[in-house]
RORO-842373 format. One line per 4 residues: number of its first residue (from 1); for each residue x negated, y negated, z negated of C-alpha. Coordinates in nm, 3 decimals, always signed. Example, Ala and Ser with C-alpha at 12.3 -4.5 7.8 and 13.67 -1.06 7.14 Angstrom:
RORO-842373
1 = -1.230,+0.450,-0.780 | -1.367,+0.106,-0.714 $
end
This chain:
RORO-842373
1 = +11.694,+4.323,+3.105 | +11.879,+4.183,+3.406 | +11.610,+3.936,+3.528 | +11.342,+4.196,+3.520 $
5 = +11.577,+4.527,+3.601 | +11.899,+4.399,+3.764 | +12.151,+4.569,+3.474 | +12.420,+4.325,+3.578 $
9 = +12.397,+4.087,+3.843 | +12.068,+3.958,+3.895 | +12.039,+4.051,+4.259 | +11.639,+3.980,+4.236 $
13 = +11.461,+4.120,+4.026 | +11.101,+4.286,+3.913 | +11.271,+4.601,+4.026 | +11.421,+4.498,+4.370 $
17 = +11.111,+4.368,+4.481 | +10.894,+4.630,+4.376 | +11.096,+4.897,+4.595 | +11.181,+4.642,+4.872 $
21 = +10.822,+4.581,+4.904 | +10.714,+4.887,+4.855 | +10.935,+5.087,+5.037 | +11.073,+5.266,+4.754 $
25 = +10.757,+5.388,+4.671 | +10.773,+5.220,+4.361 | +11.030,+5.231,+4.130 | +11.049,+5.029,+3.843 $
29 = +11.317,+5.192,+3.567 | +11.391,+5.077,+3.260 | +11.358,+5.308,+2.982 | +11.696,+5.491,+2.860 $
33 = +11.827,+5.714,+2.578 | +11.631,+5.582,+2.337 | +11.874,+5.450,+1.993 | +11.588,+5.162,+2.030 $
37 = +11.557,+5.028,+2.356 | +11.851,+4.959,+2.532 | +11.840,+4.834,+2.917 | +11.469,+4.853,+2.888 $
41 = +11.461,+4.590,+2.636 | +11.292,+4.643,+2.227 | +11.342,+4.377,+2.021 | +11.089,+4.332,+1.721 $
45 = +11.015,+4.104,+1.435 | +10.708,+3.859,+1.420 | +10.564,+3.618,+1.218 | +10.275,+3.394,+1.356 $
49 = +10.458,+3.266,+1.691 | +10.477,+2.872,+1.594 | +10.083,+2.724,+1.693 | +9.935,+3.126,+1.691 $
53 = +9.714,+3.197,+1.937 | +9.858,+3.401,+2.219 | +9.634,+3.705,+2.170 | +9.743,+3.736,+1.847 $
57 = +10.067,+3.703,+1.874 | +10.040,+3.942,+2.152 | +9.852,+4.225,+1.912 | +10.139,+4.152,+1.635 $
61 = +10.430,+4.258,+1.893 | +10.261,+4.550,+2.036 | +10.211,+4.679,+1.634 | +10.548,+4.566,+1.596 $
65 = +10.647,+4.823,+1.884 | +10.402,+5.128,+1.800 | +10.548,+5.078,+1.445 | +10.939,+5.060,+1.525 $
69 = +10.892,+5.364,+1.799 | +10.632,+5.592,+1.549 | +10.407,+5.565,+1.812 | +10.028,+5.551,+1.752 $
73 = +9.861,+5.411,+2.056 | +10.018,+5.211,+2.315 | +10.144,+5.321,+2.627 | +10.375,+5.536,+2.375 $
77 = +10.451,+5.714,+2.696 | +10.509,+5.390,+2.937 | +10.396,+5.298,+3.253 | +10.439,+4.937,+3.225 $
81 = +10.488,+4.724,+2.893 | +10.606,+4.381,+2.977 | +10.550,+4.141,+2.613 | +10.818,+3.871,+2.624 $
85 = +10.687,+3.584,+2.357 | +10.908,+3.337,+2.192 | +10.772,+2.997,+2.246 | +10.618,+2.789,+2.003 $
89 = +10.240,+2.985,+2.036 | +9.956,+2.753,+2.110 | +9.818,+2.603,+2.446 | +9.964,+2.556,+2.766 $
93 = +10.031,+2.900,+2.944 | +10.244,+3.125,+3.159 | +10.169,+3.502,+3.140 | +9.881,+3.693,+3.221 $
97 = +9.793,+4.065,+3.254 | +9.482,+4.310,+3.189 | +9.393,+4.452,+3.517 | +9.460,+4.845,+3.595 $
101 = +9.641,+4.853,+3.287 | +10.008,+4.878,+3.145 | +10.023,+4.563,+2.944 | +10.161,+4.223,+3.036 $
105 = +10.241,+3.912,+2.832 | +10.452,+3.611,+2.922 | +10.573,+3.298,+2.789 | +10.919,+3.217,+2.657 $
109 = +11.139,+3.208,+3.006 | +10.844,+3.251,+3.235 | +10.930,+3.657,+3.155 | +11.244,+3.651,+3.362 $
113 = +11.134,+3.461,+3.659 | +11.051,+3.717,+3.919 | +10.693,+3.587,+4.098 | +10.555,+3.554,+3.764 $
117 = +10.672,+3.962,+3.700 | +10.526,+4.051,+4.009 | +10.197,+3.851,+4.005 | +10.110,+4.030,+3.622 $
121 = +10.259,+4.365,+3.732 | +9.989,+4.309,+4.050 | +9.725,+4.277,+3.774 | +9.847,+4.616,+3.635 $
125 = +9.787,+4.750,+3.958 | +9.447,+4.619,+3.989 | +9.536,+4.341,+4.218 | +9.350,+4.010,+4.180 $
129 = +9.429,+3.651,+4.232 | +9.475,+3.547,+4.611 | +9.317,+3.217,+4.660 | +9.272,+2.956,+4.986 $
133 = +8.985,+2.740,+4.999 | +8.851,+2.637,+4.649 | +9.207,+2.751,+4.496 | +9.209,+3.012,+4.302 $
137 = +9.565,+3.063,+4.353 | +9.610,+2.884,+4.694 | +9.692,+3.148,+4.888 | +10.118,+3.092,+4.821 $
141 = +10.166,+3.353,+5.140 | +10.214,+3.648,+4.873 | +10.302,+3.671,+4.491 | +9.912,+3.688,+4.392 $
145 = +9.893,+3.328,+4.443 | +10.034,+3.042,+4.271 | +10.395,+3.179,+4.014 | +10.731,+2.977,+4.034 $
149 = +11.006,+2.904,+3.790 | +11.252,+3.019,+3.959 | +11.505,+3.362,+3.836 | +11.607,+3.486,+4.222 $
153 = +11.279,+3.379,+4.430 | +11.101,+3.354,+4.640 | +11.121,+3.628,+4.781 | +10.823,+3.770,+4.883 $
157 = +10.529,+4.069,+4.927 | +10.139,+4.027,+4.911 | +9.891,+3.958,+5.161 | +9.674,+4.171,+5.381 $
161 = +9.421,+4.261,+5.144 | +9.680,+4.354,+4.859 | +9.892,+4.568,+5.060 | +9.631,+4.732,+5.221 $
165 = +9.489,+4.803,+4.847 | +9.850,+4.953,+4.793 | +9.903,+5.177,+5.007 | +10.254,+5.109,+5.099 $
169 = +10.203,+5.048,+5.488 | +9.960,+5.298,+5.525 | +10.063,+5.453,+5.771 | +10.005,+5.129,+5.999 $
173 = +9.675,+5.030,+5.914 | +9.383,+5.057,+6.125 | +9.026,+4.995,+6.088 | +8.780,+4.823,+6.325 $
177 = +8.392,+4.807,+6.325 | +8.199,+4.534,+6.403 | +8.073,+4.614,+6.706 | +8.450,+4.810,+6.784 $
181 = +8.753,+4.636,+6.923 | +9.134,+4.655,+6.930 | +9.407,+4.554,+7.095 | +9.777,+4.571,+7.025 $
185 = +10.056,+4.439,+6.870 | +10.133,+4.400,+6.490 | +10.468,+4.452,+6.294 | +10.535,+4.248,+5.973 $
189 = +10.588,+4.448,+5.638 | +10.930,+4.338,+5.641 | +10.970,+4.473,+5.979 | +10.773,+4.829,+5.894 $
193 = +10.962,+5.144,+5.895 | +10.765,+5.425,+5.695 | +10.992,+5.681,+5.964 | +10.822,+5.551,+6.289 $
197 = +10.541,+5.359,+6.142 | +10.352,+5.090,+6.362 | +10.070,+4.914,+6.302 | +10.114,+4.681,+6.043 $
201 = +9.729,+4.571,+5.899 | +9.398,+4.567,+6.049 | +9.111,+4.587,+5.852 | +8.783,+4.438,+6.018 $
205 = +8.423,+4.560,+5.848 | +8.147,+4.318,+5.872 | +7.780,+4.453,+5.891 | +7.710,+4.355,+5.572 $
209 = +8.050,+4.529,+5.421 | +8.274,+4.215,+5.378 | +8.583,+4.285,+5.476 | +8.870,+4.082,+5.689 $
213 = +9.216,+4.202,+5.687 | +9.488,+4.076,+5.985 | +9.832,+4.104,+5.912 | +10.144,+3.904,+6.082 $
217 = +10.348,+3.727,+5.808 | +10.715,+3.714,+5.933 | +10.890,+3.519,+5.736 | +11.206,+3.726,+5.708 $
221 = +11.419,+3.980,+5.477 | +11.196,+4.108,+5.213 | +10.966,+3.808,+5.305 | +11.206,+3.562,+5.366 $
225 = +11.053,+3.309,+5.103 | +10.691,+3.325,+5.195 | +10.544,+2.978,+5.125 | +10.239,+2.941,+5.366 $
229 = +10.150,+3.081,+5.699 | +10.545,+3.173,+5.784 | +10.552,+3.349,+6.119 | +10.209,+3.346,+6.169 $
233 = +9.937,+3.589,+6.223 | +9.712,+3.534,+5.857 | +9.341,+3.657,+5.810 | +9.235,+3.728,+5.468 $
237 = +8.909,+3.803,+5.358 | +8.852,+4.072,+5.032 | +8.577,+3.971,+4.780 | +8.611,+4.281,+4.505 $
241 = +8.966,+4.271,+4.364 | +9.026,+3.863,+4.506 | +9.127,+3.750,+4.825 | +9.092,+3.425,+5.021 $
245 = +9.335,+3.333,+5.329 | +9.089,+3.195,+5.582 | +9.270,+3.169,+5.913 | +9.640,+3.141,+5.979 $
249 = +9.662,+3.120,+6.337 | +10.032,+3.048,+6.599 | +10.024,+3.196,+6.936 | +9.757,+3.173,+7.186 $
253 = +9.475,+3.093,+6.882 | +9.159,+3.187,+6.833 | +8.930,+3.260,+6.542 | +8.601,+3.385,+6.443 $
257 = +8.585,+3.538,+6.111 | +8.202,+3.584,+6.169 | +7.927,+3.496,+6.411 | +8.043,+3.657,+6.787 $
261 = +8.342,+3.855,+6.679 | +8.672,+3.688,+6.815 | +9.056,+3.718,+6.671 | +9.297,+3.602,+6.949 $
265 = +9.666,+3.558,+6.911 | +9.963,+3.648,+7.214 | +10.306,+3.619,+7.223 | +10.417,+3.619,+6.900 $
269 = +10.803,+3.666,+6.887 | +11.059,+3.838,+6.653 | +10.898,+4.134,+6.459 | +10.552,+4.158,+6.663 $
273 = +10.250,+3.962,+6.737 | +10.007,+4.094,+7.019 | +9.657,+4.037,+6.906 | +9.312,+4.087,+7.060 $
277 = +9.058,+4.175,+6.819 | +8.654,+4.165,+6.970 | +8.800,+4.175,+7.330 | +8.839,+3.964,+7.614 $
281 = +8.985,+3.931,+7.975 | +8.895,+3.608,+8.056 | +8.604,+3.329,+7.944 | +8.900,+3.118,+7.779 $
285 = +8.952,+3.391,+7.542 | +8.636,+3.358,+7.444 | +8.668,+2.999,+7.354 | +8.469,+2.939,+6.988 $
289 = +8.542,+2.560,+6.935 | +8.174,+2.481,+6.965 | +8.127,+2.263,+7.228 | +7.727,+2.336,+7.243 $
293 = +7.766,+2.700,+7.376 | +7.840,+2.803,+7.673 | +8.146,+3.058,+7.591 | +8.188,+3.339,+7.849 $
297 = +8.378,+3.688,+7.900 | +8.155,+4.014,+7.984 | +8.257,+4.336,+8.020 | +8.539,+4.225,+7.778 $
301 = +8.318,+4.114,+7.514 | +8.220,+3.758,+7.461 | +7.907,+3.567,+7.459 | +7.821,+3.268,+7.326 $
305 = +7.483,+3.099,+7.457 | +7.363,+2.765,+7.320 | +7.358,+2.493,+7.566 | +6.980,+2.421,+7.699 $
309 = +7.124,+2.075,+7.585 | +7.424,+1.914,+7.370 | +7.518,+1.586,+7.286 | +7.891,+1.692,+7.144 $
313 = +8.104,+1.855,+6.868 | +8.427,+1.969,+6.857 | +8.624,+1.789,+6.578 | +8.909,+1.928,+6.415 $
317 = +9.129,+1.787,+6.126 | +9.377,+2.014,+5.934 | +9.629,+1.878,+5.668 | +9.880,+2.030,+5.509 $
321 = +10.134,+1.791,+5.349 | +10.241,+1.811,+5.002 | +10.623,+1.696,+4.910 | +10.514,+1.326,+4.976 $
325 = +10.350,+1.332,+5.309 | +10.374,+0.986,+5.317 | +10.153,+0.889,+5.049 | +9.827,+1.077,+5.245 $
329 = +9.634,+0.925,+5.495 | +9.243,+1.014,+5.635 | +8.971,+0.912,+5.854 | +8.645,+1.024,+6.048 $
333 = +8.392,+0.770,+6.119 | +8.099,+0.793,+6.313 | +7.836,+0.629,+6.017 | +7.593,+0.612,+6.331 $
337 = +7.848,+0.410,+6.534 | +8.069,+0.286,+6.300 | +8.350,+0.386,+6.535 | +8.678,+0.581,+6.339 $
341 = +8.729,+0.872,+6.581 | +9.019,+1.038,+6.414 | +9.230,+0.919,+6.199 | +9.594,+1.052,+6.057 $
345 = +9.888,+0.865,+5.823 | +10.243,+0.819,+5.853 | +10.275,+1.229,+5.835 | +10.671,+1.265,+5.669 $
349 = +10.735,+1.639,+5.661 | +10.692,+1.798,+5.371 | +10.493,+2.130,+5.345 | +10.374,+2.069,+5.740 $
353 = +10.045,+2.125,+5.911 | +9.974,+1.815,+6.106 | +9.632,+1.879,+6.326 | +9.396,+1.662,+6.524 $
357 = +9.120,+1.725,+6.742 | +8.855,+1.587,+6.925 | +8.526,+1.583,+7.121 | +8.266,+1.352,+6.929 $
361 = +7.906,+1.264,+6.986 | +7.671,+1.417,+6.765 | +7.604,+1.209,+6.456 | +7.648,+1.168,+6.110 $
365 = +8.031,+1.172,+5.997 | +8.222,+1.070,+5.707 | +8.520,+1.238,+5.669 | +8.776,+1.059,+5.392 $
369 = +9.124,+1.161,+5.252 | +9.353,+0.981,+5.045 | +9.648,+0.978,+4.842 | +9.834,+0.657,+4.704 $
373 = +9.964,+0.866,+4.391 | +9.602,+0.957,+4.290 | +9.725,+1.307,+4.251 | +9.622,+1.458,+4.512 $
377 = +9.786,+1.707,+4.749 | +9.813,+1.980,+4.541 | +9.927,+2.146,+4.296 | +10.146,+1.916,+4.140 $
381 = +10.405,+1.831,+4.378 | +10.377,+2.064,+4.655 | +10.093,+2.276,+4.759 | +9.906,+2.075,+5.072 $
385 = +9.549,+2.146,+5.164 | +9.322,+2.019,+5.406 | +9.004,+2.130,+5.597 | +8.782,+1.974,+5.868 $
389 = +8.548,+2.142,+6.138 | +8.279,+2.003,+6.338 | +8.177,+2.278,+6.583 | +8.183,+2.657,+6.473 $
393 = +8.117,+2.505,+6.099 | +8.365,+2.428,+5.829 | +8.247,+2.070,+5.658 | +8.484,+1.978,+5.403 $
397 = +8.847,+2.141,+5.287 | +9.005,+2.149,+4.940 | +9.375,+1.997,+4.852 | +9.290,+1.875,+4.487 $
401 = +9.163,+1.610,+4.418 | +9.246,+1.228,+4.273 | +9.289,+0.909,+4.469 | +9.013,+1.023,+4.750 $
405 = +8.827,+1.287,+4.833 | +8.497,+1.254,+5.124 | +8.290,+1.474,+5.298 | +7.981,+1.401,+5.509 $
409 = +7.757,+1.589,+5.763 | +7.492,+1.524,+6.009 | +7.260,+1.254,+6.050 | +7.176,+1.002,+6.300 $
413 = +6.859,+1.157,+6.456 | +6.817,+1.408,+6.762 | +6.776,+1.676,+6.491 | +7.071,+1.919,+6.462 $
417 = +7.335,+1.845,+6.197 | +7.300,+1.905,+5.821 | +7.637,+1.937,+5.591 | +7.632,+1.765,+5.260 $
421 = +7.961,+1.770,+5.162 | +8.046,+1.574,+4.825 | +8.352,+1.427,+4.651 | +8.462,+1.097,+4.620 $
425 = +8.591,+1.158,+4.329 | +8.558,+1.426,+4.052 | +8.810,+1.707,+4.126 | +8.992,+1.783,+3.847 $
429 = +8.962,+2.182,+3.687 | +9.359,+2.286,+3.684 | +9.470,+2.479,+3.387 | +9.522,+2.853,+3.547 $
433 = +9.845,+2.952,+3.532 | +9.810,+3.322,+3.475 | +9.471,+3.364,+3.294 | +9.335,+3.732,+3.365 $
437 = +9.113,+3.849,+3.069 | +8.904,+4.172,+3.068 | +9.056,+4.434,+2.969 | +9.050,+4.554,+2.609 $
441 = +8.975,+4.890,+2.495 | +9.256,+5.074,+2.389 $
end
């Protein structure tokens, strides 16, 4: 009852972070003056735990529940039932949730350790995983992503997408077209004040209905243990109830979510980050990192014209480091030249984004990362990730993998570039650590 309602001294909780996120807009109580549950908390009597299958185990609790409480059909009057399972059942799991439902199910400890509460509670509320890249979970901004075994932390909300989904920051969100543009500054969630509200998330609407969402992710107070894109302005992009962080951009950057429309960082200091959103003032604004157009600012909207001719690409090289930076080094060679034109090792920060880029002839380029411990850079020890750009177009990224991991693109002839990414070596499928089956008629 403490971990998941603070009824002694657990200072966060399920509870806390509900209403700190939320605003106190939602309250999470535990039930009371019932002879039965005390603190929030039902005990109950079950047989098939040791080697059962989770599911099962799962239905024999909840009938263990409706039976003890002369209740016929779950909710029995509940917003939220939370399934706490003694270990012993079969596989190798955490929790997991039906979506826009009441029930949740966790395993042995993993039911006290707040990120895991409010990741399955999310699912309740019809929120789905927030991934990065080809991770499913990757996006460790927010609590949709990746769960941690830890009782007090971290603490932390959910990205753009979620809380726009929510509602709790409503009154700071704003909505641009695709042919509209914005400018102004944003305030983090932690910052918002539901009193005077500011703008808080921007929602940009393709013109085929995909949706971006722009948010700045101060890493402070309610948010204070955000684990990726700290103090940075992060761009998330909706795909039905998922996300995916694409962009996480510092001051002065710029990004492109989609062909001609341009996301430009300010100053970004304390609880605001200026951003220009489809607008320009200058021809550097309008800067694409495609070194084949001619990038210029008209009537404050950008253009982008190829070059008549183009012998070079922009190359850029983004890795994350893991908690052994010094075990990962990479490479680009030119396979037409045989030249290496970037190259990075001897990285020692852990959890750091080390960057490199460079104007290279056009060509064919082989693009190689590896990692002494053959484990990777994620999600074992640390979550790293890495992702490489040749002009306007994304060639390789990913973060798990074995020994090595390559990508290639281009070719050697006159004719524009082709990507063909593939592995070095086979990527390994991780387990998911909070499975999210359909939900089940009740």
């Amino acid at each position: 009852s403490d971990s998941i309602f603070g009824t002694d001294d657990d200072t966060v909780n399920l509870k806390s972070q509900m209403a700190a996120c939320s605003k106190d807009q939602l309250i999470i109580n535990p039930v009371s003056g019932n002879n039965i549950i005390s603190d929030g908390v039902m005990q109950v009597n079950i047989t098939s735990v040791q080697g059962g299958d989770k599911y099962t185990v799962e239905s024999e609790a909840v009938n263990a529940m409706k039976a003890g409480l002369g209740c016929t059909n779950a909710p029995c009057g509940f917003d939220h039932i939370m399934v706490c399972l003694p270990p012993g059942t079969s596989g190798s799991w955490i929790a997991y949730a039906y979506m826009n439902s009441y029930l949740s199910v966790y395993n042995n400890e993993w039911c006290t350790f707040v990120s895991t509460q409010m990741h399955e509670i999310g699912h309740n509320l019809n929120l789905g995983h927030s991934g990065e890249g080809t991770q499913e979970y990757g996006d460790t901004s927010g609590m949709m992503g990746y769960s941690y075994s830890s009782d007090d932390g971290p603490e932390m909300c959910f990205n753009g997408v979620k809380s726009w989904d929510l509602g709790w920051y409503s009154g700071g969100h704003v909505s641009v077209g695709y042919s509209q543009s914005w400018e102004g500054t944003l305030t983090s969630i932690a910052d918002y004040d539901p009193s005077n509200p500011q703008t808080t998330l921007v929602r940009v609407t393709q013109s085929n209905g995909v949706e971006y969402y722009i948010m700045y992710n101060r890493r402070t107070g309610i948010n204070s243990g955000t684990r990726e894109g700290a103090n940075q302005v992060l761009i998330t992009k909706k795909t039905g109830t998922k996300s995916s962080l694409v962009a996480k951009l510092g001051q002065d950057q710029t990004y492109f979510p989609f062909q001609g429309f341009m996301v430009k960082t300010g100053t970004i200091a304390s609880g605001e980050a200026s951003v220009l959103i489809n607008k320009c003032y200058s021809n550097a604004d309008c800067h694409d990192g495609d070194v084949c157009t001619i990038d210029s600012c008209v009537n404050n909207q950008c253009s982008h014209v190829l070059a008549s001719e183009c012998t070079f690409l922009e190359a850029t090289v983004r890795v994350t480091t893991d908690n052994y930076p010094s075990e990962t080094s990479w490479t680009l060679v030119n396979e037409c030249t045989g030249i290496t034109e970037l190259s990075g090792d001897g990285m020692t920060q852990l959890s750091t984004e080390y960057t490199e880029s460079k104007n290279v002839p056009l060509g064919r380029y082989k693009f190689t990362i590896y990692d002494e411990a053959a484990d990777g850079i994620c999600c074992s020890y640390g979550y790293g990730s890495y992702s490489v750009t040749l002009g306007s177009q994304t060639v390789g990224e990913g973060g798990e993998f074995g020994s090595s991991a390559v990508h290639t693109y281009g070719d050697c002839s006159t004719n524009p570039p082709v990507v063909t990414p593939a592995p070095v070596t086979p990527i390994p499928t991780p387990a998911p650590i909070t499975p999210n089956p359909t939900l089940a008629p009740t």
